[in-house]
KOLPA-5313 format. One record per atom (N, C-alpha, C): atom name; x, y, z; residue number from 1; residue in three letters. Coordinates in pm, whole numbers, padded with zeros to 5 digits. Example, Ala and Ser with C-alpha at 12.3 -4.5 7.8 and 13.67 -1.06 7.14 Angstrom:
BEGIN
+------+--------+--------+--------+-----+------+
: site :      x :      y :      z : pos : code :
+------+--------+--------+--------+-----+------+
:    N :  01319 : -00569 :  00780 :   1 :  ALA :
:   CA :  01230 : -00450 :  00780 :   1 :  ALA :
:    C :  01320 : -00330 :  00780 :   1 :  ALA :
:    N :  01285 : -00225 :  00708 :   2 :  SER :
:   CA :  01367 : -00106 :  00714 :   2 :  SER :
:    C :  01290 :  00003 :  00787 :   2 :  SER :
+------+--------+--------+--------+-----+------+
***
This chain:
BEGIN
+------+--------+--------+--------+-----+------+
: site :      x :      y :      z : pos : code :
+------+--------+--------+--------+-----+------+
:    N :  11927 :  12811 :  07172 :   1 :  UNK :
:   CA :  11927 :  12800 :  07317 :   1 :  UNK :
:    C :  11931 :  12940 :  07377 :   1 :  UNK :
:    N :  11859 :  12979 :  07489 :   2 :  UNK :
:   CA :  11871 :  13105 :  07533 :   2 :  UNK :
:    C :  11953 :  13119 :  07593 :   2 :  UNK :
:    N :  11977 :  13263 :  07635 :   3 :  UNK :
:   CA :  12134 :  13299 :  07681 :   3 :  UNK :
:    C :  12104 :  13437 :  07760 :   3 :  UNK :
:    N :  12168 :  13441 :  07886 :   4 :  UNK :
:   CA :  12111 :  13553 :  07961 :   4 :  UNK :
:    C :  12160 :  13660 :  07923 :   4 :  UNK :
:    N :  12306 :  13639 :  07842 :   5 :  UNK :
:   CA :  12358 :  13744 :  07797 :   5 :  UNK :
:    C :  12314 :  13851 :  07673 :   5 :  UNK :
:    N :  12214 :  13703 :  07581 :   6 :  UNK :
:   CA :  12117 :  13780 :  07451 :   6 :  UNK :
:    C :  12031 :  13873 :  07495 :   6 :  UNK :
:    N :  12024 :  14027 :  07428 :   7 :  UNK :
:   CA :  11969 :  14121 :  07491 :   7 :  UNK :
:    C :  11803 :  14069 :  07499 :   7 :  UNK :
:    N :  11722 :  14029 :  07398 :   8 :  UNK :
:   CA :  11589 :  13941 :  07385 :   8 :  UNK :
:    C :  11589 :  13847 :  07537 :   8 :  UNK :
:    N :  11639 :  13744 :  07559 :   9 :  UNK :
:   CA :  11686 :  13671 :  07600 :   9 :  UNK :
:    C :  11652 :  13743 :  07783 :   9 :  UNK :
:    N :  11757 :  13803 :  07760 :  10 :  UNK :
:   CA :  11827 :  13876 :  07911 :  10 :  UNK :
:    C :  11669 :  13989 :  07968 :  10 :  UNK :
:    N :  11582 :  14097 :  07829 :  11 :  UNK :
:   CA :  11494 :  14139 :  07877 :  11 :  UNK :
:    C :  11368 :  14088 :  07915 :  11 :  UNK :
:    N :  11364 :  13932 :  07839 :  12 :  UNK :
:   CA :  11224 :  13848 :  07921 :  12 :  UNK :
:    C :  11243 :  13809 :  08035 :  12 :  UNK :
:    N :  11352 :  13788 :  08114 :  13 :  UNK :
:   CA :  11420 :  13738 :  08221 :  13 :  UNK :
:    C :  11341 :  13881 :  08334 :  13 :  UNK :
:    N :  11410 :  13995 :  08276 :  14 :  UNK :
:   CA :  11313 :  14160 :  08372 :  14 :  UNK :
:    C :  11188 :  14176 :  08370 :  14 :  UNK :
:    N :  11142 :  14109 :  08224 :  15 :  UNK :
:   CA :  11001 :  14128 :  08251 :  15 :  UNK :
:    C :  10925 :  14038 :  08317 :  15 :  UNK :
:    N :  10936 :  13939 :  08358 :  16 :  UNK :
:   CA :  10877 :  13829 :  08427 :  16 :  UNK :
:    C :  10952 :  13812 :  08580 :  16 :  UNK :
:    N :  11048 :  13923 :  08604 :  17 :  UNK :
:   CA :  11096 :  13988 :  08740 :  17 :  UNK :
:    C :  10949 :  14053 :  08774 :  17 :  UNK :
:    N :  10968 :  14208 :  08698 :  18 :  UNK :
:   CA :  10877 :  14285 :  08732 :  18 :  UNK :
:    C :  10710 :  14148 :  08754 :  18 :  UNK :
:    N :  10719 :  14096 :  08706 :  19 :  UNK :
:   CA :  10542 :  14031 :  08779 :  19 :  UNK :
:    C :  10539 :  13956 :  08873 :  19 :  UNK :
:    N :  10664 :  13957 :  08934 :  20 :  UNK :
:   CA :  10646 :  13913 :  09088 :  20 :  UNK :
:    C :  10602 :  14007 :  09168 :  20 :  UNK :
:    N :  10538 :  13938 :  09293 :  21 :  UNK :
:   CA :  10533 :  14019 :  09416 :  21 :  UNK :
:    C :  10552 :  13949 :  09546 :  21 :  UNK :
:    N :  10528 :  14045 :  09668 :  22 :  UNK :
:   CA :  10620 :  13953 :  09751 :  22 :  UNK :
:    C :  10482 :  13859 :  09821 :  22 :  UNK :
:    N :  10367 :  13875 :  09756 :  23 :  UNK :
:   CA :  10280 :  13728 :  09886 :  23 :  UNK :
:    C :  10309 :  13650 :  09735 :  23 :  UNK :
:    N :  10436 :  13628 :  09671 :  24 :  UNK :
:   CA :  10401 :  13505 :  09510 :  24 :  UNK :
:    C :  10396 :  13387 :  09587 :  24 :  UNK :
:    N :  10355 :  13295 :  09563 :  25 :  UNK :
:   CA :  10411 :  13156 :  09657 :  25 :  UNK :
:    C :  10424 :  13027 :  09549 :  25 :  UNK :
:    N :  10524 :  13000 :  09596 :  26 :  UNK :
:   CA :  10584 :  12890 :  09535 :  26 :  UNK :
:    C :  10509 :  12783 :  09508 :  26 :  UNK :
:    N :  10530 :  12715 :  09373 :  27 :  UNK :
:   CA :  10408 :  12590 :  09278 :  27 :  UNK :
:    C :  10507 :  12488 :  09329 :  27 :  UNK :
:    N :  10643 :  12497 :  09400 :  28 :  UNK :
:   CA :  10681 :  12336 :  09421 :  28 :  UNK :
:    C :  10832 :  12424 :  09526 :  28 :  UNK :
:    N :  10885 :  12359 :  09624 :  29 :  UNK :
:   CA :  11001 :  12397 :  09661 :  29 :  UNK :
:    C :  10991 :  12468 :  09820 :  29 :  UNK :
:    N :  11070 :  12500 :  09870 :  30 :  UNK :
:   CA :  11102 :  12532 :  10015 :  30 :  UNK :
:    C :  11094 :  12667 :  10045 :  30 :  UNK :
:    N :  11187 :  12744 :  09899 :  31 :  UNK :
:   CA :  11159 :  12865 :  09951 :  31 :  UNK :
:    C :  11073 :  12963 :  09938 :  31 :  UNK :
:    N :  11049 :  13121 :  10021 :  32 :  UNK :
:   CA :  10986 :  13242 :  09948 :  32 :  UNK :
:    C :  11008 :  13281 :  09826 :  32 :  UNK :
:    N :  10951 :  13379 :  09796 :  33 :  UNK :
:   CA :  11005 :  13448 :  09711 :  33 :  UNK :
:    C :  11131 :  13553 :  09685 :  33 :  UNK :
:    N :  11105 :  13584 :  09844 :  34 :  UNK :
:   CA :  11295 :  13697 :  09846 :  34 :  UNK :
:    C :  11370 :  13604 :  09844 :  34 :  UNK :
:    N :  11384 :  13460 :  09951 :  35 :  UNK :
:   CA :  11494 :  13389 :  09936 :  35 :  UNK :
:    C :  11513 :  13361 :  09783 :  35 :  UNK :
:    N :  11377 :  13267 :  09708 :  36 :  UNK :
:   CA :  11442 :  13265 :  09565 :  36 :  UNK :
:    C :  11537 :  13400 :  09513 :  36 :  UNK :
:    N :  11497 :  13523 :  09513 :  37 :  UNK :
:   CA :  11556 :  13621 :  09439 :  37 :  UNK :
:    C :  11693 :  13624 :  09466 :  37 :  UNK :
:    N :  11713 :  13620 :  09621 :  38 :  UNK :
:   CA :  11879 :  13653 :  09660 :  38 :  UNK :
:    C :  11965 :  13497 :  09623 :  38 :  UNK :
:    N :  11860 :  13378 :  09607 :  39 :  UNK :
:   CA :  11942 :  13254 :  09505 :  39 :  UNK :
:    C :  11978 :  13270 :  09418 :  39 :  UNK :
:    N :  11893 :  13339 :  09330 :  40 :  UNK :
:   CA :  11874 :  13335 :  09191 :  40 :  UNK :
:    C :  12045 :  13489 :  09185 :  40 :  UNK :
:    N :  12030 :  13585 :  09257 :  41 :  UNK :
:   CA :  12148 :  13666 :  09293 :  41 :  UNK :
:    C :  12214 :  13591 :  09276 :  41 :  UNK :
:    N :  12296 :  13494 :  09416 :  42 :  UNK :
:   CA :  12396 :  13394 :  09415 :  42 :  UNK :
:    C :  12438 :  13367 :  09276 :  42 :  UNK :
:    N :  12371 :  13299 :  09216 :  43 :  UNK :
:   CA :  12393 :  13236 :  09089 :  43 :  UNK :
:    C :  12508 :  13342 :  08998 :  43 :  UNK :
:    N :  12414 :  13418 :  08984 :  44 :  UNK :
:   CA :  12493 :  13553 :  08878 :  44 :  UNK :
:    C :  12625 :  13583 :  08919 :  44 :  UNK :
:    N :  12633 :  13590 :  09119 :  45 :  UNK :
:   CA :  12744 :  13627 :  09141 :  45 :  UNK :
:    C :  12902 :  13546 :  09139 :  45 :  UNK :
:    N :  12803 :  13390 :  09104 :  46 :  UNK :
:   CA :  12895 :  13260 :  09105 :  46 :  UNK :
:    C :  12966 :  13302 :  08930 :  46 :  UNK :
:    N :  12864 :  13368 :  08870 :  47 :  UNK :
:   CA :  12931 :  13364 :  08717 :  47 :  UNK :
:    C :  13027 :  13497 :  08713 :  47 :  UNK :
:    N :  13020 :  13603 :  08769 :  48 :  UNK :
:   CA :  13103 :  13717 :  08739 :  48 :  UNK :
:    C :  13245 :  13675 :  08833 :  48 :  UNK :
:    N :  13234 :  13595 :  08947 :  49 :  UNK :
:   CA :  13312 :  13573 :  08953 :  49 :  UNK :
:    C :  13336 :  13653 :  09148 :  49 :  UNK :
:    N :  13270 :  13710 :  09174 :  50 :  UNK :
:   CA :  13281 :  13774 :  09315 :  50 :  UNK :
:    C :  13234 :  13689 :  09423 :  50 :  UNK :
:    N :  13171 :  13556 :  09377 :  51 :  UNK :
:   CA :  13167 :  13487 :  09472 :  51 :  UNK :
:    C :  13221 :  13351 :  09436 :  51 :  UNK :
:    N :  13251 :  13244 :  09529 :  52 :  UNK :
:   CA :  13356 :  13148 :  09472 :  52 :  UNK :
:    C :  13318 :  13000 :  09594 :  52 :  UNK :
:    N :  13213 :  12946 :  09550 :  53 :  UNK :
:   CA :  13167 :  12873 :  09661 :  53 :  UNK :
:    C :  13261 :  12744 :  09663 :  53 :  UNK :
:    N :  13238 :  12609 :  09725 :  54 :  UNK :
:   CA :  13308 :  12555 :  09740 :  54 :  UNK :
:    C :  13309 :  12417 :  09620 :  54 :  UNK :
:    N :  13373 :  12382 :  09572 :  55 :  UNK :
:   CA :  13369 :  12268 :  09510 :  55 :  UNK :
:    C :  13321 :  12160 :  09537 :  55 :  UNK :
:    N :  13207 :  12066 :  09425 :  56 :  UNK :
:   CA :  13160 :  11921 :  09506 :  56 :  UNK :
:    C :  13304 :  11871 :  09481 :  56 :  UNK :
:    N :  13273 :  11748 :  09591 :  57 :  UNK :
:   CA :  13358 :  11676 :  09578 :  57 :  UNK :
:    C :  13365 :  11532 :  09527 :  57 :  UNK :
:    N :  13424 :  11423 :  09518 :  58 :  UNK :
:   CA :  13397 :  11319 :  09452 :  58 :  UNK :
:    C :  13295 :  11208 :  09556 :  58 :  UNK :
:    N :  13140 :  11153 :  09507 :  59 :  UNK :
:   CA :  13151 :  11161 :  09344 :  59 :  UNK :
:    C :  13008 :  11255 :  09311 :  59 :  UNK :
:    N :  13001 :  11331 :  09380 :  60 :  UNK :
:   CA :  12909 :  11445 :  09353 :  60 :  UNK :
:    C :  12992 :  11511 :  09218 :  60 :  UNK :
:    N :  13132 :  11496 :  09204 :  61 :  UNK :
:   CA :  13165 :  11607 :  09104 :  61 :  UNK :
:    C :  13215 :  11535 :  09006 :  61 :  UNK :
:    N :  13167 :  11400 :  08989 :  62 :  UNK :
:   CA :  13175 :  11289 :  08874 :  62 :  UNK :
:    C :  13025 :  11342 :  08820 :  62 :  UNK :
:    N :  12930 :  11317 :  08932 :  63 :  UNK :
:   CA :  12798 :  11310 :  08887 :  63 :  UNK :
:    C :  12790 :  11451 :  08802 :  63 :  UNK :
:    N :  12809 :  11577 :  08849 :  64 :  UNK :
:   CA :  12791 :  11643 :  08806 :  64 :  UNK :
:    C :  12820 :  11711 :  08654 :  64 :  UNK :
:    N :  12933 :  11644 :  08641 :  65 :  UNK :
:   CA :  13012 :  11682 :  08495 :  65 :  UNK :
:    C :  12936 :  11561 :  08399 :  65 :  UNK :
:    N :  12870 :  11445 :  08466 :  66 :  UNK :
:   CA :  12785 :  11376 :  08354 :  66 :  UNK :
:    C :  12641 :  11446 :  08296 :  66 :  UNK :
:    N :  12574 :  11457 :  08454 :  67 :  UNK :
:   CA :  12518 :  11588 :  08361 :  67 :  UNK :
:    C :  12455 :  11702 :  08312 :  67 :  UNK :
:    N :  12616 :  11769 :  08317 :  68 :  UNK :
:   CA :  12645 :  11902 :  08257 :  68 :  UNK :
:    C :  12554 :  11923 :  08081 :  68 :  UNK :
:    N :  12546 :  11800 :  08007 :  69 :  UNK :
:   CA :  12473 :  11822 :  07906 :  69 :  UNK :
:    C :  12336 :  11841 :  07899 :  69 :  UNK :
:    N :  12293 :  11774 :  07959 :  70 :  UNK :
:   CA :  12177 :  11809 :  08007 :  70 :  UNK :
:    C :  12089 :  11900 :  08100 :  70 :  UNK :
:    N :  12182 :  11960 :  08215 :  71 :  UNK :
:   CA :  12153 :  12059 :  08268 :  71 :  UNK :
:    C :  12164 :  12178 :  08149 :  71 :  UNK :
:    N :  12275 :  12182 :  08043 :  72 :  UNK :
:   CA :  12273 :  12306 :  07972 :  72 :  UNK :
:    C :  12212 :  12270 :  07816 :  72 :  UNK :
:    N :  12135 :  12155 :  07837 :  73 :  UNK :
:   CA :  12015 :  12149 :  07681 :  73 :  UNK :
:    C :  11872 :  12192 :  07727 :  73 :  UNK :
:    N :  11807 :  12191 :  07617 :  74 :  UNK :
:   CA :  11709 :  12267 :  07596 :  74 :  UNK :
:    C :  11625 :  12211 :  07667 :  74 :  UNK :
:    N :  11589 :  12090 :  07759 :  75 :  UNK :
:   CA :  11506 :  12054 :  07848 :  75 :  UNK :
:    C :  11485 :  12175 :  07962 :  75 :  UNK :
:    N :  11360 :  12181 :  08043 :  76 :  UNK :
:   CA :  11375 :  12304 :  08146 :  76 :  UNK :
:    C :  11458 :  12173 :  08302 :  76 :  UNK :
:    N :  11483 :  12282 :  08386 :  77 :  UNK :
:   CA :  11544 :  12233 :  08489 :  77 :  UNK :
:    C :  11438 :  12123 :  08528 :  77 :  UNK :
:    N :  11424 :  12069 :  08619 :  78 :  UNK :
:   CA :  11372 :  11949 :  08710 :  78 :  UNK :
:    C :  11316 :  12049 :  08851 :  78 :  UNK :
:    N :  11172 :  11991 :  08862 :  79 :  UNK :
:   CA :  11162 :  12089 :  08960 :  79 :  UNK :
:    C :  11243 :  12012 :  09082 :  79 :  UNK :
:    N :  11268 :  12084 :  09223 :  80 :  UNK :
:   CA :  11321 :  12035 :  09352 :  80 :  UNK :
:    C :  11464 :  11950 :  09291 :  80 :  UNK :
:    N :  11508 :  12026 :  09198 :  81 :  UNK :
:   CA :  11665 :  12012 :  09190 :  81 :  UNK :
:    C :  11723 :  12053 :  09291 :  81 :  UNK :
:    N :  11840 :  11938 :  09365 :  82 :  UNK :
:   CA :  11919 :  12028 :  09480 :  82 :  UNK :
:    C :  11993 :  12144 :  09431 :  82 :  UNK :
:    N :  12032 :  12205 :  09516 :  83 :  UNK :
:   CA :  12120 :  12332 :  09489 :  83 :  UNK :
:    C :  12257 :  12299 :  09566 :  83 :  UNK :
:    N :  12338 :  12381 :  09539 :  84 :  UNK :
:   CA :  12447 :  12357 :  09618 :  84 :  UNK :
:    C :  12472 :  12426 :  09738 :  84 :  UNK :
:    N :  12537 :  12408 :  09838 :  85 :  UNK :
:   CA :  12529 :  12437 :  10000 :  85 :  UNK :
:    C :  12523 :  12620 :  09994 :  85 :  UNK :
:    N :  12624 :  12601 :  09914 :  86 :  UNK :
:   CA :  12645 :  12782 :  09952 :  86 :  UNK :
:    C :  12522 :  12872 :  09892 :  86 :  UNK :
:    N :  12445 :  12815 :  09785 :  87 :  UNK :
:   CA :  12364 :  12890 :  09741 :  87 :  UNK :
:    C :  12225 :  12839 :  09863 :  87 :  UNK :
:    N :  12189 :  12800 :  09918 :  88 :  UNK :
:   CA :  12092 :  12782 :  09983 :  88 :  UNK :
:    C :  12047 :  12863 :  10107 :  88 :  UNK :
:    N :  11943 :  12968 :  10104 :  89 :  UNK :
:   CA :  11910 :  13066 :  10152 :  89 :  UNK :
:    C :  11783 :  13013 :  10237 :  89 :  UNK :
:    N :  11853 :  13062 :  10392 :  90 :  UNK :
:   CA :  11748 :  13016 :  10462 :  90 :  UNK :
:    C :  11696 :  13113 :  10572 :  90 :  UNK :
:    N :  11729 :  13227 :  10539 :  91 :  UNK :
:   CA :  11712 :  13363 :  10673 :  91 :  UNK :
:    C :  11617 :  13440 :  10603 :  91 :  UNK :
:    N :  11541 :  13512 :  10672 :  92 :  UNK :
:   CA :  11443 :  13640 :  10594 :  92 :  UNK :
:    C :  11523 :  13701 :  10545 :  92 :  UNK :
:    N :  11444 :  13750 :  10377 :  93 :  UNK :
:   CA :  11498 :  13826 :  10315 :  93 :  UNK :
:    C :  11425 :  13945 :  10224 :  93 :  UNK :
:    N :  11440 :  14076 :  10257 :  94 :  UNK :
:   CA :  11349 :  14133 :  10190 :  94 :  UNK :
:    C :  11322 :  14136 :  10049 :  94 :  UNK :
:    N :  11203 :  14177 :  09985 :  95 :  UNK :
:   CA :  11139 :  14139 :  09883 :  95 :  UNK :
:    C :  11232 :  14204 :  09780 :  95 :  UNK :
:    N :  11185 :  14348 :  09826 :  96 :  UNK :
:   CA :  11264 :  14486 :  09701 :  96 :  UNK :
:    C :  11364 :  14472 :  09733 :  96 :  UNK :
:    N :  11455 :  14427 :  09825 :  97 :  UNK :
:   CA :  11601 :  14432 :  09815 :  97 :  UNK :
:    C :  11631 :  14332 :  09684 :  97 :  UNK :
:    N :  11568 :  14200 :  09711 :  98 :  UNK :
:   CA :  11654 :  14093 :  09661 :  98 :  UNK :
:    C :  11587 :  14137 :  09513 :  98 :  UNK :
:    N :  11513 :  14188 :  09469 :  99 :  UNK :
:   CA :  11450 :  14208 :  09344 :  99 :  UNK :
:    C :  11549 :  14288 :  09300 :  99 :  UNK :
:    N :  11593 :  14394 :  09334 : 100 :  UNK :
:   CA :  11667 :  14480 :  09263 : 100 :  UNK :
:    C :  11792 :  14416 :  09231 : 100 :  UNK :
:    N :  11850 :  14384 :  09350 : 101 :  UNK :
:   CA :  11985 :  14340 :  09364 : 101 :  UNK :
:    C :  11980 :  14212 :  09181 : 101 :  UNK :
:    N :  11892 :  14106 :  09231 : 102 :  UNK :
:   CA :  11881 :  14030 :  09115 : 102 :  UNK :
:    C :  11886 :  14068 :  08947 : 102 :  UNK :
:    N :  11779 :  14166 :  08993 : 103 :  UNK :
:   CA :  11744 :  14265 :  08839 : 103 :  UNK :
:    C :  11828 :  14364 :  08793 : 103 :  UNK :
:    N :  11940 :  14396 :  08884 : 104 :  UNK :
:   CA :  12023 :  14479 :  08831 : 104 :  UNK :
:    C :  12154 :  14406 :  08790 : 104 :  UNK :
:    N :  12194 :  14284 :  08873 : 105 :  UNK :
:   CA :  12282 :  14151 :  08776 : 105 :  UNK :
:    C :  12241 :  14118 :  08674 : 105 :  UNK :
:    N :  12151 :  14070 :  08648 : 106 :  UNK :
:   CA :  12090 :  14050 :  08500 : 106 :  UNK :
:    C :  12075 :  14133 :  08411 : 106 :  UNK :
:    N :  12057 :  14248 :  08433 : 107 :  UNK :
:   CA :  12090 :  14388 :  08342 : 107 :  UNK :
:    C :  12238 :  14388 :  08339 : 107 :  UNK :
:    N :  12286 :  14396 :  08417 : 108 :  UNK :
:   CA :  12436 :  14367 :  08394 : 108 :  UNK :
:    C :  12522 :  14305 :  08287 : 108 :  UNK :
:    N :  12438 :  14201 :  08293 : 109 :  UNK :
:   CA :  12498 :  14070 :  08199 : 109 :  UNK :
:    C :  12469 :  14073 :  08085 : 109 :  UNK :
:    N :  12367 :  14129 :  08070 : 110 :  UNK :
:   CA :  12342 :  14213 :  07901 : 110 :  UNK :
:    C :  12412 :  14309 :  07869 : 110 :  UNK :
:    N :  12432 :  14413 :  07932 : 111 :  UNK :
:   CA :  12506 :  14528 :  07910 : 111 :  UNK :
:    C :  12661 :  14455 :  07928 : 111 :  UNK :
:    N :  12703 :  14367 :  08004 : 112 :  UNK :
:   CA :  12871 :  14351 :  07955 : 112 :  UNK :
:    C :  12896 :  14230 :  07906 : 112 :  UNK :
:    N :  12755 :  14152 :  07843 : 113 :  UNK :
:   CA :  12802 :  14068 :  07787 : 113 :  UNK :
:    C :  12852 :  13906 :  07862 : 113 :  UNK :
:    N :  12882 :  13850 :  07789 : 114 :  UNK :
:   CA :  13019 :  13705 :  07832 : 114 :  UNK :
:    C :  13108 :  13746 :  07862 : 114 :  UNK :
:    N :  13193 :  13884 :  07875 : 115 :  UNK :
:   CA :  13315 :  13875 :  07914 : 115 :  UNK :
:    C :  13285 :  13921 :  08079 : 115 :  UNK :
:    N :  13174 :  13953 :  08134 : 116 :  UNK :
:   CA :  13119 :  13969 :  08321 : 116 :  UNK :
:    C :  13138 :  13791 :  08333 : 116 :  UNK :
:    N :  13131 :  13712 :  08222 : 117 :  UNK :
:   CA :  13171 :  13518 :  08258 : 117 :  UNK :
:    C :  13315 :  13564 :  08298 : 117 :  UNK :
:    N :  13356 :  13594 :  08475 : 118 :  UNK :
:   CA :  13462 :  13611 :  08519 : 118 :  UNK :
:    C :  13493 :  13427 :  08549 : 118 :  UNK :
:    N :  13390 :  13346 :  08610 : 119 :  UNK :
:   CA :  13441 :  13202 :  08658 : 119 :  UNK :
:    C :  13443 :  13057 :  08577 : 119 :  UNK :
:    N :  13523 :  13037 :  08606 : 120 :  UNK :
:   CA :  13582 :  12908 :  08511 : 120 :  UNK :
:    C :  13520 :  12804 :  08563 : 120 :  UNK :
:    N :  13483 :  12779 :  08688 : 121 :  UNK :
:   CA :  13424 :  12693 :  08758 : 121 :  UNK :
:    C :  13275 :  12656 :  08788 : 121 :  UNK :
:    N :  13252 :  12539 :  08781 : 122 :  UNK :
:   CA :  13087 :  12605 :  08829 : 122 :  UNK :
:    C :  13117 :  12473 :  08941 : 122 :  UNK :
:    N :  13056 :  12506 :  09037 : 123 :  UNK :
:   CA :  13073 :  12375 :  09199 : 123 :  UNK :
:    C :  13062 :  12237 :  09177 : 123 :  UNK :
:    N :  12942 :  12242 :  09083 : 124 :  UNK :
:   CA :  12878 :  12136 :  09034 : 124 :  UNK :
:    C :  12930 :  12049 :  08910 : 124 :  UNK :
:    N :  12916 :  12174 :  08824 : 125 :  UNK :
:   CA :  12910 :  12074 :  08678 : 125 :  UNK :
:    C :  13084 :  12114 :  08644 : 125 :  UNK :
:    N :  13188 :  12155 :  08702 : 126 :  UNK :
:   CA :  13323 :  12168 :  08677 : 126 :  UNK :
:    C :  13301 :  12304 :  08538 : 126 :  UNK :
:    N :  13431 :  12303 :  08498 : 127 :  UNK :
:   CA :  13453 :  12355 :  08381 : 127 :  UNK :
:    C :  13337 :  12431 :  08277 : 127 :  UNK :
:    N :  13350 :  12571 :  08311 : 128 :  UNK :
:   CA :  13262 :  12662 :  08210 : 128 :  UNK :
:    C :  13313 :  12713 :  08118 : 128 :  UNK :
:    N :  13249 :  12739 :  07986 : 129 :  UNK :
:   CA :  13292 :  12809 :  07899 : 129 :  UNK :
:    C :  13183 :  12955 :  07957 : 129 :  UNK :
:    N :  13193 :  13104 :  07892 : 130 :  UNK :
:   CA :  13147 :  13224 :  07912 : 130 :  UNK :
:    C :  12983 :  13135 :  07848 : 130 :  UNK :
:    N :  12968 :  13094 :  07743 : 131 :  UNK :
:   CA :  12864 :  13073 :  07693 : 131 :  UNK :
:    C :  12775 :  12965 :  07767 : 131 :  UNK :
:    N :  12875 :  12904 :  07853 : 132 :  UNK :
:   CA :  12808 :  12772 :  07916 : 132 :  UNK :
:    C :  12721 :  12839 :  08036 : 132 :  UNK :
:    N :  12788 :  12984 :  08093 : 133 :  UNK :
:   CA :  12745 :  13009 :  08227 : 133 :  UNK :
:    C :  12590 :  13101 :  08142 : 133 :  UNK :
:    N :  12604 :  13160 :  08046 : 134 :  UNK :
:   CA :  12486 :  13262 :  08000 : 134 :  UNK :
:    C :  12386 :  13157 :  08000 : 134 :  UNK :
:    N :  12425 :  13007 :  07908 : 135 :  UNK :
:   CA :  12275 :  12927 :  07903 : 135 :  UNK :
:    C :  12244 :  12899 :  08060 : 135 :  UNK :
:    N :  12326 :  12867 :  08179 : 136 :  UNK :
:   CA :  12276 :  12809 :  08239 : 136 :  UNK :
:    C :  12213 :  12939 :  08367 : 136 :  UNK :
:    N :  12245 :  13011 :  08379 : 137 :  UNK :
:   CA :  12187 :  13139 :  08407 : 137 :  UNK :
:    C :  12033 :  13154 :  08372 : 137 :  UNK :
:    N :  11997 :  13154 :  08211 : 138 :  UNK :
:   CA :  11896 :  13200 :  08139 : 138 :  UNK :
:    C :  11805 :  13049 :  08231 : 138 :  UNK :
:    N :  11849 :  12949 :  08218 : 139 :  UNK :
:   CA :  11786 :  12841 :  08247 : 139 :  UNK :
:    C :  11718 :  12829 :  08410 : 139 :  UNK :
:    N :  11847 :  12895 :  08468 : 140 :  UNK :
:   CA :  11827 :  12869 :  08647 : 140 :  UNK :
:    C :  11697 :  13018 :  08661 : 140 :  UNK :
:    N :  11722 :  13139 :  08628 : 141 :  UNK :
:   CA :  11626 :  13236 :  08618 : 141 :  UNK :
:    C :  11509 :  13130 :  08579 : 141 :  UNK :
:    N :  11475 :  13131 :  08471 : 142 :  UNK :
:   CA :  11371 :  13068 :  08406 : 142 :  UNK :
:    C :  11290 :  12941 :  08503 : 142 :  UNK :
:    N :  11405 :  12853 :  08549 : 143 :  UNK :
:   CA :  11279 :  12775 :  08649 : 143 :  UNK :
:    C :  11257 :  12830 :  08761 : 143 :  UNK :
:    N :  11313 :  12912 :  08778 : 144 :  UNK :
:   CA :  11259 :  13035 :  08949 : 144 :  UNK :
:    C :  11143 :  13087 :  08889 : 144 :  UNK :
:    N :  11178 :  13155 :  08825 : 145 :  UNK :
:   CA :  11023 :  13212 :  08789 : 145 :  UNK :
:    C :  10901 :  13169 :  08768 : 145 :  UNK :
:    N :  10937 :  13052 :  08699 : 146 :  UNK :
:   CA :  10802 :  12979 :  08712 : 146 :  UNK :
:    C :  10771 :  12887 :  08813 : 146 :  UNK :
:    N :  10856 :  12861 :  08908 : 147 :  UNK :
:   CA :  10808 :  12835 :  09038 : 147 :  UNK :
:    C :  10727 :  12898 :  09114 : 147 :  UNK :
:    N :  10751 :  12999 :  09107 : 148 :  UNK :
:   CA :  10705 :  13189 :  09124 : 148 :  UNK :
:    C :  10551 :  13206 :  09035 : 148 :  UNK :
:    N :  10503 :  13134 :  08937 : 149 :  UNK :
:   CA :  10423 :  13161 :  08853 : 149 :  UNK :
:    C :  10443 :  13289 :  08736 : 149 :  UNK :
:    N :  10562 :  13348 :  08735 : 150 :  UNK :
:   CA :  10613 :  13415 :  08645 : 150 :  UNK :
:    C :  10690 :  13407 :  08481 : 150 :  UNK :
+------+--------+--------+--------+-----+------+
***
């Protein structure tokens, strides 16, 4: 299973950054391409732990812990999966900002590893292990991008 934290892993994630640009347009979904990037941000920042959105509640957070197995197996995401409130980006956002900002979390997470897995929580699926947040990272990158055609 891939892992954003595996250096292999973590550098196909930059290289299929770098082949975006900002007219990419989306194969299914609502947003641009900067909004995806500063989502796809969110995400990373939900795992180190500097951001701390709000918890579903019941029975969104029944549903969600059922399934947690399947969001983190080897199937790809579902396209027009909801997201959760706080991650949902709806203001202009520039291109190269959110690219870097994104691409330099994900470099991050290679260079420090599972122990940058600062959050125990995930909104949705409850209870993370460090390894649970790298697959699901590698996974949430991965269907952005190819929304993106990347």
């Amino acid at each position: 299973m891939k892992n954003i934290f595996n250096g292999k892993d973590n550098s196909e994630i930059i290289e299929r950054l770098e082949k975006l640009s900002p007219d990419a347009k989306a194969l299914w979904g609502k947003m641009n391409v900067a909004q995806m990037l500063a989502h796809c941000h969110i995400a990373t920042q939900m795992t180190t732990g500097e951001i701390n959105p709000r918890r579903a509640t019941f029975p969104v957070n029944i549903i969600g812990r059922l399934l947690k197995p399947r969001m983190l197996g080897p199937a790809p995401l579902p396209k027009n999966t909801p997201t959760i409130p706080d991650a949902v980006i709806k203001e202009t956002r520039n291109f190269q900002t959110e690219k870097l900002n994104f691409a330099s979390a994900v470099k991050r997470m290679a260079a420090e590893g599972e122990k940058c897995a600062k959050a125990r929580f995930h909104p949705f699926m409850g209870k993370m292990t460090p390894n649970e947040w790298g697959r699901i990272n590698y996974k949430h990158a991965d269907h952005h991008l190819k929304q993106f055609g990347a």
